[in-house]
LUMKOLDREN-553000 format. One record per residue (C-alpha): residue number from 1; residue in three letters; x, y, z. Coordinates in Angstrom, 2 decimals. Layout:
# residues N
k:NUM&r:ala&xx:X&yy:Y&zz:Z
...
***
This chain:
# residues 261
k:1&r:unk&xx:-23.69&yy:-13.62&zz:55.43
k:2&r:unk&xx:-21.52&yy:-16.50&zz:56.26
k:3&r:unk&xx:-20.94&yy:-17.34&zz:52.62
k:4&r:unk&xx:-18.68&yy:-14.61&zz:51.37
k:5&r:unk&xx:-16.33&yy:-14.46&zz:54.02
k:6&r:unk&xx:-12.68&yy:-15.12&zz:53.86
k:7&r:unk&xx:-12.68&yy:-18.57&zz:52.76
k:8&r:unk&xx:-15.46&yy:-17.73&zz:50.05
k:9&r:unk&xx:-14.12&yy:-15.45&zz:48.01
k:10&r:unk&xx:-16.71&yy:-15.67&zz:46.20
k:11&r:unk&xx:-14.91&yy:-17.62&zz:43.99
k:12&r:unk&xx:-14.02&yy:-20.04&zz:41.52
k:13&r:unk&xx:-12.78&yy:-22.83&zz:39.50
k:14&r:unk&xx:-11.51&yy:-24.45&zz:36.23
k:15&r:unk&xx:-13.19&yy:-27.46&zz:34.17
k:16&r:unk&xx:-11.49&yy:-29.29&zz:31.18
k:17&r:unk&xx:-13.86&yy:-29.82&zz:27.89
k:18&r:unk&xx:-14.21&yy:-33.38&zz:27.87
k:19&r:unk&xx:-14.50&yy:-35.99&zz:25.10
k:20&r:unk&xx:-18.35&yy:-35.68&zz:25.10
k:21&r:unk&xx:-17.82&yy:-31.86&zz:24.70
k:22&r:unk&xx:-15.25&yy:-32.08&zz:21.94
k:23&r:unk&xx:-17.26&yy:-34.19&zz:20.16
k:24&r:unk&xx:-20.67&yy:-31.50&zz:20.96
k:25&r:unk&xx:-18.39&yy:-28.48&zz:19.02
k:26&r:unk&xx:-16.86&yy:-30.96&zz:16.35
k:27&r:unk&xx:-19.53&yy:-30.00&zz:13.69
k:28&r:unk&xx:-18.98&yy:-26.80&zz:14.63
k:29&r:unk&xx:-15.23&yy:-26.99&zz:13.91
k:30&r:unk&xx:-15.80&yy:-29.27&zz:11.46
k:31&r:unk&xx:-18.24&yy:-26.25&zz:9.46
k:32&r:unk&xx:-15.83&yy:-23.40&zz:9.93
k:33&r:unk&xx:-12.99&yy:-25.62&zz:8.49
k:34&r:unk&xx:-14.73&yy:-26.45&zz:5.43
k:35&r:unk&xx:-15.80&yy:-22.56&zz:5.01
k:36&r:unk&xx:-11.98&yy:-21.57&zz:4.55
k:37&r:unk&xx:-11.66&yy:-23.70&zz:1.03
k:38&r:unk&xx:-7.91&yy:-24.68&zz:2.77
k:39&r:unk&xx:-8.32&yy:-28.57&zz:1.35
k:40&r:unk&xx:-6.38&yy:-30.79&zz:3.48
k:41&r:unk&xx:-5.78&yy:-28.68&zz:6.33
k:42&r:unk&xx:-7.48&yy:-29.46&zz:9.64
k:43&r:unk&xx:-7.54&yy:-26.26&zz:11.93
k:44&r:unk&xx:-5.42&yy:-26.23&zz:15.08
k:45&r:unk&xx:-7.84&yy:-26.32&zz:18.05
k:46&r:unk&xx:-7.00&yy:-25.65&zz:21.82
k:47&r:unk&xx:-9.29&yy:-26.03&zz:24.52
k:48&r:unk&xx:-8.30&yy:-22.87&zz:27.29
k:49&r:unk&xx:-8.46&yy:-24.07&zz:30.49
k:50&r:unk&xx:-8.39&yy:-27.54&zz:30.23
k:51&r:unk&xx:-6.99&yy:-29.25&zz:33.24
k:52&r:unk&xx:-7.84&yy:-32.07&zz:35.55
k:53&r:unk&xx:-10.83&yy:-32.27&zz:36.52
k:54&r:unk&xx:-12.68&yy:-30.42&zz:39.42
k:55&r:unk&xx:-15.52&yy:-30.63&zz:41.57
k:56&r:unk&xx:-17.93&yy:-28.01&zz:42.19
k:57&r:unk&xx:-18.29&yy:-26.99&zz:45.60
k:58&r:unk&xx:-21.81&yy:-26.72&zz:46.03
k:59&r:unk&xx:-23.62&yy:-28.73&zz:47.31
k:60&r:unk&xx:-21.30&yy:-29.71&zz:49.78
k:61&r:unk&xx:-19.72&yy:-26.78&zz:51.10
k:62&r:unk&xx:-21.80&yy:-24.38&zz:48.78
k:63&r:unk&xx:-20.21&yy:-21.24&zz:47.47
k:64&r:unk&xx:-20.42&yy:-19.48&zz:44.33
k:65&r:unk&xx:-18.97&yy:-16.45&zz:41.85
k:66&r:unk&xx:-20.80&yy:-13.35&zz:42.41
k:67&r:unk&xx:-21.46&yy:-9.94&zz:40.47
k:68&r:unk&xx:-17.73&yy:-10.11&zz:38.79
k:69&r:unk&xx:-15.36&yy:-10.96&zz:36.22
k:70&r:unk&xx:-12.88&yy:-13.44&zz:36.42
k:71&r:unk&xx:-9.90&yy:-15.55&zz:34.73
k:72&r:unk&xx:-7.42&yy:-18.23&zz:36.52
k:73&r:unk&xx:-4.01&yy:-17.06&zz:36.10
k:74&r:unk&xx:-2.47&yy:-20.64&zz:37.30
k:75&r:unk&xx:-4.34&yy:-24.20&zz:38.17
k:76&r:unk&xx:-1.96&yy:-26.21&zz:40.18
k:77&r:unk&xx:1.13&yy:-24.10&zz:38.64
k:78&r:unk&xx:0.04&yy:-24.00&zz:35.52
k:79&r:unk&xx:0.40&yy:-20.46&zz:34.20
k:80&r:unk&xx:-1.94&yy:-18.50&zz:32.24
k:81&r:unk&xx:-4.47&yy:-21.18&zz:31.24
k:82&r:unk&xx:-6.86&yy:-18.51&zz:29.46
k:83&r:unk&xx:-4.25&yy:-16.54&zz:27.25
k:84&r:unk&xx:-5.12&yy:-16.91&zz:23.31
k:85&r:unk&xx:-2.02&yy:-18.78&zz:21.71
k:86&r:unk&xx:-2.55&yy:-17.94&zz:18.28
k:87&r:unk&xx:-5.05&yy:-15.85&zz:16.02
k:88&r:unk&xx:-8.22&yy:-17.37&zz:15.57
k:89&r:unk&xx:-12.01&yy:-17.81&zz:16.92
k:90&r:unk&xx:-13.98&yy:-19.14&zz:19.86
k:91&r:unk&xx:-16.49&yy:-20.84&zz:18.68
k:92&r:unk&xx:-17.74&yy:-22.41&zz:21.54
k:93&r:unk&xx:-17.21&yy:-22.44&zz:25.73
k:94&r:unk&xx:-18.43&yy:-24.59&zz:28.86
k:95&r:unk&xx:-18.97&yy:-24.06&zz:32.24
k:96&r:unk&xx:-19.28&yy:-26.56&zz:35.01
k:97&r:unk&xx:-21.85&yy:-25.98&zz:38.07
k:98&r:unk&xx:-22.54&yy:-27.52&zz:40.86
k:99&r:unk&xx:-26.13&yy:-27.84&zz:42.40
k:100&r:unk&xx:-27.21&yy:-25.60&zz:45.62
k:101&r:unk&xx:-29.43&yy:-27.37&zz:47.96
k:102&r:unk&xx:-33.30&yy:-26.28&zz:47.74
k:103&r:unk&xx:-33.61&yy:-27.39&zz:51.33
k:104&r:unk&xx:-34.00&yy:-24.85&zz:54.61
k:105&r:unk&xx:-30.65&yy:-24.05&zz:55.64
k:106&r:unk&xx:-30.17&yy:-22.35&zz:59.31
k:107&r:unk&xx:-27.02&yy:-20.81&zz:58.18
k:108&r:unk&xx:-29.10&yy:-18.58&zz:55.93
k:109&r:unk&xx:-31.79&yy:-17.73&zz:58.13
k:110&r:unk&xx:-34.06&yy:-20.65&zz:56.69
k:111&r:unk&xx:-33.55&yy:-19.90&zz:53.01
k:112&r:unk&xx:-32.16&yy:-22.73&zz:50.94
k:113&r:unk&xx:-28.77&yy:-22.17&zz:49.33
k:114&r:unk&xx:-30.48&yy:-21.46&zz:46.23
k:115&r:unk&xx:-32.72&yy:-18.57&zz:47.38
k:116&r:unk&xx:-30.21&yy:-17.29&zz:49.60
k:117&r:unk&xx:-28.09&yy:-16.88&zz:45.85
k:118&r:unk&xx:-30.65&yy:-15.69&zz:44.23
k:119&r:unk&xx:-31.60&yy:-12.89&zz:46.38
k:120&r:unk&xx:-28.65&yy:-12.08&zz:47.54
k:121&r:unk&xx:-27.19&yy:-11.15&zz:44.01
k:122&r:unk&xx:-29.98&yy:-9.93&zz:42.35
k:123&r:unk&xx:-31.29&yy:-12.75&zz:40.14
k:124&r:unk&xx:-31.00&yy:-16.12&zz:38.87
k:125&r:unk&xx:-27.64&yy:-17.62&zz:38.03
k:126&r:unk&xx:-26.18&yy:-16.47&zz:34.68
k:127&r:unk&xx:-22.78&yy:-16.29&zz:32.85
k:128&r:unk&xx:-20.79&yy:-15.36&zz:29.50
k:129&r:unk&xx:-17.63&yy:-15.16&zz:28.38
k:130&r:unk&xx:-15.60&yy:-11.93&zz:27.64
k:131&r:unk&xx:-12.26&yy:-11.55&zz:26.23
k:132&r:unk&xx:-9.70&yy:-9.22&zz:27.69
k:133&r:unk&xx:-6.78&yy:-6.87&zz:26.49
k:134&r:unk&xx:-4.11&yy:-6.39&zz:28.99
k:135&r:unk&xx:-3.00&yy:-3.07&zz:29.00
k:136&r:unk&xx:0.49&yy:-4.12&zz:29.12
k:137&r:unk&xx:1.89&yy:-0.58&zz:30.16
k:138&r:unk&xx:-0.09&yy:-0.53&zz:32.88
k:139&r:unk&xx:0.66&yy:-3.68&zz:34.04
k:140&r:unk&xx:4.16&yy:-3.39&zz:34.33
k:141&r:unk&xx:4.14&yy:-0.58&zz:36.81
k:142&r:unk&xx:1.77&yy:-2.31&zz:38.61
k:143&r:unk&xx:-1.81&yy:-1.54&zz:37.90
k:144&r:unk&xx:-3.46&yy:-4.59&zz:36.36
k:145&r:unk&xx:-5.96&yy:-2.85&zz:33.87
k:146&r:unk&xx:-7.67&yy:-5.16&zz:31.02
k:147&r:unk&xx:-10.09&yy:-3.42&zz:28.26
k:148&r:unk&xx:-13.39&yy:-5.40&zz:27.34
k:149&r:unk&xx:-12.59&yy:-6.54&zz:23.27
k:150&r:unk&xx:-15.37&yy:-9.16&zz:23.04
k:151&r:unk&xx:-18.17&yy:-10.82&zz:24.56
k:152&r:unk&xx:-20.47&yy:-13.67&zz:24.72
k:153&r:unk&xx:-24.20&yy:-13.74&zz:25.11
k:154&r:unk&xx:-25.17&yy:-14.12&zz:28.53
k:155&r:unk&xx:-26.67&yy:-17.24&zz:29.01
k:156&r:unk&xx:-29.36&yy:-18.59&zz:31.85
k:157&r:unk&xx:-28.06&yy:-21.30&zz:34.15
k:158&r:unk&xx:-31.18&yy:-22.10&zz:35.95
k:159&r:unk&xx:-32.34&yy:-25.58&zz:34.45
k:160&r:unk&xx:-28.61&yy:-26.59&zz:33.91
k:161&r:unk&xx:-27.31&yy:-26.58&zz:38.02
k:162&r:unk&xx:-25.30&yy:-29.43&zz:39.10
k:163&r:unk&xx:-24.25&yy:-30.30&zz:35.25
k:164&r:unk&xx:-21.96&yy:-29.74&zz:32.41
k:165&r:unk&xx:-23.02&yy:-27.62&zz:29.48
k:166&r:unk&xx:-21.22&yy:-26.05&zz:26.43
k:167&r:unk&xx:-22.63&yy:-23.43&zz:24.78
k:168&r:unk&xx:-22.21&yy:-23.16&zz:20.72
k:169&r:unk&xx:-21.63&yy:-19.77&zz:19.32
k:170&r:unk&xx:-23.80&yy:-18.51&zz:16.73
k:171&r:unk&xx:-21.24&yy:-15.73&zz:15.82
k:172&r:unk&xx:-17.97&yy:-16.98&zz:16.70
k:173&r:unk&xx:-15.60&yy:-14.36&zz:18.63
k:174&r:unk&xx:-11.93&yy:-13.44&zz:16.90
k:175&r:unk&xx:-9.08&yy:-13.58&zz:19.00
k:176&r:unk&xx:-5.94&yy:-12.45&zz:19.15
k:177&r:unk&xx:-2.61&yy:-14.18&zz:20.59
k:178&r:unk&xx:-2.32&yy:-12.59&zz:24.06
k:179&r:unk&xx:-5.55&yy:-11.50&zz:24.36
k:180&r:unk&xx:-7.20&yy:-13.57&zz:27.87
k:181&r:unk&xx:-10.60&yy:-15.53&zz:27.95
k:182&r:unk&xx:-12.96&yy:-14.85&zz:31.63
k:183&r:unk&xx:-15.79&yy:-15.69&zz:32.88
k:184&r:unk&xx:-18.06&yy:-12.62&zz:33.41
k:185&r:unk&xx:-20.96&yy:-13.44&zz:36.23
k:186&r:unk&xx:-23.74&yy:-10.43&zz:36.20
k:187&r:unk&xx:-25.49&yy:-12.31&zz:38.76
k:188&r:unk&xx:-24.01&yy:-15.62&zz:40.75
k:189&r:unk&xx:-23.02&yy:-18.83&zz:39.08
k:190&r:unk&xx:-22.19&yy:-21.87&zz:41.07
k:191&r:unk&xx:-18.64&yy:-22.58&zz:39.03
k:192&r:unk&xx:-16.51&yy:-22.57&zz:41.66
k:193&r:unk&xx:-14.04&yy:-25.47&zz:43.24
k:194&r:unk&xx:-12.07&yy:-24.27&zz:46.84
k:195&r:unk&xx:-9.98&yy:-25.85&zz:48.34
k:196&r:unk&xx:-7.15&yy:-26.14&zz:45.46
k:197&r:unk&xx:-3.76&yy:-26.25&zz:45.67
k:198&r:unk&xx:-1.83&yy:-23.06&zz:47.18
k:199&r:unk&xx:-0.38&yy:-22.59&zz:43.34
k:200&r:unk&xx:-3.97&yy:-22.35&zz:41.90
k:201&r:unk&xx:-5.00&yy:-18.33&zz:41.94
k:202&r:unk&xx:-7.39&yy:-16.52&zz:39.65
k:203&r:unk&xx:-7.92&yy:-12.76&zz:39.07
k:204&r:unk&xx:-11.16&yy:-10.59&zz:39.85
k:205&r:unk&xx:-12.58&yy:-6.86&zz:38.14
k:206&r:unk&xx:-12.83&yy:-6.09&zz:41.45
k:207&r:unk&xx:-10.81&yy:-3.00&zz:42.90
k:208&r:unk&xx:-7.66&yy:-3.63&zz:45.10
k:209&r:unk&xx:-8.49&yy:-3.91&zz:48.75
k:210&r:unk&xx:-12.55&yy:-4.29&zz:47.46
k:211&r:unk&xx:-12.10&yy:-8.14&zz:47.66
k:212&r:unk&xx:-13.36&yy:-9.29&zz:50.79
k:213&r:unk&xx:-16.16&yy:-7.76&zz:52.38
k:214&r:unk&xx:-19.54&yy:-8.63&zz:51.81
k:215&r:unk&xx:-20.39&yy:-4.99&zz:51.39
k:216&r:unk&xx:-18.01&yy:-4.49&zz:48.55
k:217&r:unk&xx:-18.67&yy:-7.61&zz:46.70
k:218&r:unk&xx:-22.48&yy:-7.11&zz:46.30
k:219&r:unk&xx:-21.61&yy:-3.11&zz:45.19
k:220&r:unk&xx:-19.44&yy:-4.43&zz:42.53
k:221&r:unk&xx:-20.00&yy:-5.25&zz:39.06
k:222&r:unk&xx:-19.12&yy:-7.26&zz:35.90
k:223&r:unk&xx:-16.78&yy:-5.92&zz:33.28
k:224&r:unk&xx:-19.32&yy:-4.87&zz:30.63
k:225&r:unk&xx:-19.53&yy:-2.29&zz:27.88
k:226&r:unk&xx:-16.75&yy:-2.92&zz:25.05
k:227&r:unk&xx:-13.84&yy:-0.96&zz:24.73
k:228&r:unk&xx:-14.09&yy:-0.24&zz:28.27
k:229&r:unk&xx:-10.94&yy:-0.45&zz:30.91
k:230&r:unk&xx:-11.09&yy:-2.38&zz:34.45
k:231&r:unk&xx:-8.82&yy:-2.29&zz:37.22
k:232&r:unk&xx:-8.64&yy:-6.79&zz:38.04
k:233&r:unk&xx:-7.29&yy:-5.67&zz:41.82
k:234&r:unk&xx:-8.33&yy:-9.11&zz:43.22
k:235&r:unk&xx:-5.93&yy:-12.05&zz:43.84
k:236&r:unk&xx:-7.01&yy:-15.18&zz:45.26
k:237&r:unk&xx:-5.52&yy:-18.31&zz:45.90
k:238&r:unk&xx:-7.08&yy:-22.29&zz:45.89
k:239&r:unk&xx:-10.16&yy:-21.05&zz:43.89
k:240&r:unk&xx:-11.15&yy:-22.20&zz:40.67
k:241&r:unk&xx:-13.13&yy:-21.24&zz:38.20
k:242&r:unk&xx:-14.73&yy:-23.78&zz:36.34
k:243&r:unk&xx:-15.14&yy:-22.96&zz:32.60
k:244&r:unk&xx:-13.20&yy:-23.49&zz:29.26
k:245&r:unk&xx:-12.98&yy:-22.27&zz:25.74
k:246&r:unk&xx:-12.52&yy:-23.91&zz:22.42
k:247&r:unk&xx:-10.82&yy:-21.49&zz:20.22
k:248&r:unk&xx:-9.72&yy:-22.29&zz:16.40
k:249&r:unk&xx:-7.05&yy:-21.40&zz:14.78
k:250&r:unk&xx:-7.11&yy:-19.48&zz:11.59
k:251&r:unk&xx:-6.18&yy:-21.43&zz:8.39
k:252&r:unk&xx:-3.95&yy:-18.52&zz:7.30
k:253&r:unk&xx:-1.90&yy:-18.11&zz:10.43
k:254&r:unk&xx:1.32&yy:-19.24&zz:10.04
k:255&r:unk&xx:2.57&yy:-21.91&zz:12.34
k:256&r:unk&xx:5.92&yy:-20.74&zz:14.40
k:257&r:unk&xx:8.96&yy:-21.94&zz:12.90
k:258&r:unk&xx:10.45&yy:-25.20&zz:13.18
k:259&r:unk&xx:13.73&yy:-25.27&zz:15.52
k:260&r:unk&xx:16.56&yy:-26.29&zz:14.00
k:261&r:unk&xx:18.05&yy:-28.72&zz:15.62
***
């Protein structure tokens, strides 16, 4: 299966909430800020992940993420896009997909992109978003484990290919600072930009020297089941993931001291 060879490691890529988008999740901000009864004080929002802006690669040169979890851990040298600054809530995330030919292609034995996704991972395209603990013990002798806090529910991509969506949270997920935001793909999802810069890299639940091979990557799973632990073995390099998350600060959290100068 051509498609999840070296170059497509099955893969991913980064997408910055626009103005449209900010504007989508503004009531929603806008609700939770009038909820805390702090008069006068507008929430500190961050959007994770935002960065310039990147083009799917399907349908072009179609590749997508399959049957994982995933965060970018730099976008053109830009570290740690996905780690929580401050205690707060998500209270909404987007995802950007591109939109896999429905026409006979002879690379895939006749099947259009799109079937050849869909039955090779099981299903239709779907995604959430789960946030991550790094086991910081671990991590520092060299075993990157990362326990399941929080999750998303998983949403159906089918009638929303080759666009922009942000999904609203009904029940806002708490975060704390350090925790990380991923995408978690039980199926495929078409999120994915190659072709990046060398200092763009993003991290897989996928077991060291399991990241590669077509027979490993359609045994493996998502990280699912909370509290649970997950060995992120995979590295790889110009592949993003194309997602983002609008967390919002909590009214009560102090803001870090002023430097004197």
């Amino acid at each position: 299966m051509r498609r999840m060879g070296q170059d497509a490691h099955v893969l991913a890529r980064l997408h910055r909430l626009g103005i449209f988008t900010a504007i989508t999740v503004f009531v929603v901000i806008l609700g939770i800020a009038l909820g805390t009864g702090a008069a006068g004080a507008a929430p500190r929002i961050v959007v994770l992940g935002a960065a310039a802006p990147a083009t799917p690669s399907c349908p072009a040169t179609c590749q997508a993420v399959g049957k994982t979890t995933g965060f970018q851990t730099a976008i053109t040298g830009s570290a740690n896009p996905f780690v929580v600054p401050f205690r707060g809530s998500i209270v909404a995330w987007s995802i950007k997909t591109g939109a896999p030919s429905t026409k006979p292609n002879p690379n895939n034995d006749n099947q259009s992109d799109l079937e050849f996704f869909n039955k090779t991972f099981g299903g239709s395209p779907k995604a959430r978003i789960v946030v991550l603990k790094p086991i910081r013990k671990q991590i520092k002798v060299g075993k990157p484990i990362y326990k399941l806090k929080k999750q998303s529910p998983v949403e159906e991509l089918s009638d929303l290919l080759g666009q922009t969506i942000t999904f609203t949270l009904d029940v806002p997920l708490r975060v704390k600072p350090g925790q990380i935001v991923a995408l978690s793909v039980p199926t495929w999802a078409p999120a994915f930009a190659i072709n990046q810069s060398a200092n763009t890299k993003w991290q897989a639940s996928r077991k060291k020297g399991k990241c590669t091979n077509t027979t490993d990557i359609l045994a493996a799973t998502p990280h699912e089941g909370l509290g649970s632990l997950r060995s992120y073995g995979c590295v790889y390099k110009t592949a993003r993931l194309l997602y983002s998350a609008t967390v919002v600060k909590d009214p009560t959290e102090p803001s870090p001291p002023k430097k004197k100068r």
